[in-house]
C-alpha positions as CSV (number, residue, x, y, z in Angstrom):
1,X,0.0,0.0,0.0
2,X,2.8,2.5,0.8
3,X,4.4,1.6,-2.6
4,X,1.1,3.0,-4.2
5,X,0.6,6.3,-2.4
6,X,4.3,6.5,-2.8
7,X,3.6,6.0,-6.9
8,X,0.6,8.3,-6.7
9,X,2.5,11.2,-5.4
10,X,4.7,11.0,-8.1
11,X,2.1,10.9,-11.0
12,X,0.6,13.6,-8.8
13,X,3.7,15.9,-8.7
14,X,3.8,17.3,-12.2
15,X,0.3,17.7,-12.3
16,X,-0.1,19.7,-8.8
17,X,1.8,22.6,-10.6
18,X,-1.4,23.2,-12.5
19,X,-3.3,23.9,-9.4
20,X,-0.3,25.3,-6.9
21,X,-0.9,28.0,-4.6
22,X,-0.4,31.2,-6.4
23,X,-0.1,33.7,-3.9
24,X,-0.3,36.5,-6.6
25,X,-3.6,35.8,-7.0
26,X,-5.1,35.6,-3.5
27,X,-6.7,39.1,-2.6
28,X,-4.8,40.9,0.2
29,X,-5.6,41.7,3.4
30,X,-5.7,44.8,5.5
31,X,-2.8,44.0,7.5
32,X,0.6,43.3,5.9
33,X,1.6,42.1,9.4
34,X,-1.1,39.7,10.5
35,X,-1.2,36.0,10.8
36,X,-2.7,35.6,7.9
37,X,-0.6,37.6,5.4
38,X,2.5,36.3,7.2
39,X,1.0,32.5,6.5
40,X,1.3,33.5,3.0
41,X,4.8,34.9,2.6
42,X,5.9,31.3,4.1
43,X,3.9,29.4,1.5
44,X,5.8,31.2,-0.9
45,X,9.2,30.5,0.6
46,X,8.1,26.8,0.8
47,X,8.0,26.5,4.7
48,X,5.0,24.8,5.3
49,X,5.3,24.3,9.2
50,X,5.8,28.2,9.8
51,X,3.0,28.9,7.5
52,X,1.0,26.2,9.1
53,X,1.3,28.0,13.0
54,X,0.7,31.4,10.8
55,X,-2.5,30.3,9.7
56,X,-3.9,27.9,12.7
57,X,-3.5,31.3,14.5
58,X,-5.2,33.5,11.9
59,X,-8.4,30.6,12.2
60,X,-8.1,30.9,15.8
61,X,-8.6,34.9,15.2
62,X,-11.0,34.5,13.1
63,X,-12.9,31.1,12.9
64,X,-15.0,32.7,10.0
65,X,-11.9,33.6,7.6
66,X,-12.3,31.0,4.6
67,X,-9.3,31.9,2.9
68,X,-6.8,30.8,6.1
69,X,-8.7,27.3,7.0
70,X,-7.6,27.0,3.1
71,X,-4.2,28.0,3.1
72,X,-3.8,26.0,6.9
73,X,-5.1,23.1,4.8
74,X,-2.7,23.8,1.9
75,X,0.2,23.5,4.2
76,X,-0.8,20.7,5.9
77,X,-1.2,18.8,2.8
78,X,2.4,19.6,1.8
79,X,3.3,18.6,5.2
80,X,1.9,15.4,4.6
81,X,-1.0,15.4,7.0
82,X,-3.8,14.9,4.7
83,X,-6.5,14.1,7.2
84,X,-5.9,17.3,9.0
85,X,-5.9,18.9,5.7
86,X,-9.4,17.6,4.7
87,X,-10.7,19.0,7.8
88,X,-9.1,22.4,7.3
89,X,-10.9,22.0,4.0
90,X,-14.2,21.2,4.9
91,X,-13.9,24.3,7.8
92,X,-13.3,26.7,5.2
93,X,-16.2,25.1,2.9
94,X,-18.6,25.3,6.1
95,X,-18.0,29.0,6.1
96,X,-18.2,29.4,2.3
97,X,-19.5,25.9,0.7
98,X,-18.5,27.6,-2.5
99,X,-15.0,28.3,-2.1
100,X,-13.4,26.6,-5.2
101,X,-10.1,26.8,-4.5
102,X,-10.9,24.5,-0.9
103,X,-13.2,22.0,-3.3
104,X,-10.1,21.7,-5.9
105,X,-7.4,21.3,-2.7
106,X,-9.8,19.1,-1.1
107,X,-10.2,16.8,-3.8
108,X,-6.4,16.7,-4.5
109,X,-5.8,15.4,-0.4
110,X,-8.2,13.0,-1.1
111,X,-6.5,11.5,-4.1
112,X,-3.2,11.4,-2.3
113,X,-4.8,9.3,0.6
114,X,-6.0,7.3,-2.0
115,X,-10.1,8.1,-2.0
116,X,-10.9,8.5,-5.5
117,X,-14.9,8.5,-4.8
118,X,-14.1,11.6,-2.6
119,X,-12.1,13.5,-5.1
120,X,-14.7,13.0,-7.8
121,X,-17.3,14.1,-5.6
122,X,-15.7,17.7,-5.1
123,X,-14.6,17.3,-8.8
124,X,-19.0,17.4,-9.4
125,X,-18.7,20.2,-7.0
126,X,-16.3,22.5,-9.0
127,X,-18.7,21.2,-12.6
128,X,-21.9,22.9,-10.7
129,X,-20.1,25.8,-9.8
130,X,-18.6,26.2,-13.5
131,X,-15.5,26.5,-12.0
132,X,-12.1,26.4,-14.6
133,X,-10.7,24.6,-11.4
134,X,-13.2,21.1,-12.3
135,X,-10.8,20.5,-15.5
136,X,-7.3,20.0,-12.9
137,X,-8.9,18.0,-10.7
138,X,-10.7,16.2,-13.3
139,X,-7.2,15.9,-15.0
140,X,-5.1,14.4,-11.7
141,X,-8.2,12.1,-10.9
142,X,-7.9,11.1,-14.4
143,X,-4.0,10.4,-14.3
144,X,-4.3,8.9,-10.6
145,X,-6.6,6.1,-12.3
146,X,-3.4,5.3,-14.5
């Protein structure tokens, strides 16, 4: 079983740079200096676990702010803690069930623990929403089946 997670990150590796964090494209916030913005500028440098304490205090802050319960989720994920991820996830789609960016995330944790069945259900998600995002996930659940 490990060998195939281990083989389904790979296949997933090239194909996450379709749907990578972007931070250009996330709106700013008020506050260069708070949690949140700080989470951010260690995405972008690649340190997940200083991002990670960024953004579990920003949530903590705020409880109702999507965008961090996305971004804590992000790093997880690249920390390799999928099931936390999938929660941070589903907190941030609680607050706004129509976040895509948390569906397409979502669905990519799930594929890497191996749940399919999940990923194509927030894959049907991202198709109802019209969302541009349906077509990566789509794309890595299609590659993952490979």
């Amino acid at each position: 079983m490990k060998i195939l997670v281990y083989v389904l990150a790979l296949l997933l590796g090239s194909a996450l740079s379709a749907s990578a964090y972007d931070p250009a494209k996330q709106p700013p916030s008020v506050d260069p200096d708070s949690a949140y913005e700080l989470g951010r500028v260690h995405i972008h440098n690649g340190e997940m676990q200083k991002a990670f304490w960024h953004f579990r205090l920003a949530v903590a802050e705020d409880p109702e702010n999507f965008r961090a319960h996305t971004l804590m989720g992000y790093s997880l994920r690249h920390l390799g803690r999928l099931d936390e991820a999938i929660s941070a996830y589903s907190k941030a789609l609680v607050v706004n069930p129509a976040y895509a960016e948390a569906i397409e995330y979502r669905g990519i944790a799930h594929l890497l623990r191996g749940n399919r069945v999940a990923a194509m259900r927030d894959y049907q998600k991202l198709v109802l929403l019209r969302s541009p995002l349906a077509q990566d996930l789509k794309k890595l659940i299609d590659e993952s089946g490979k």
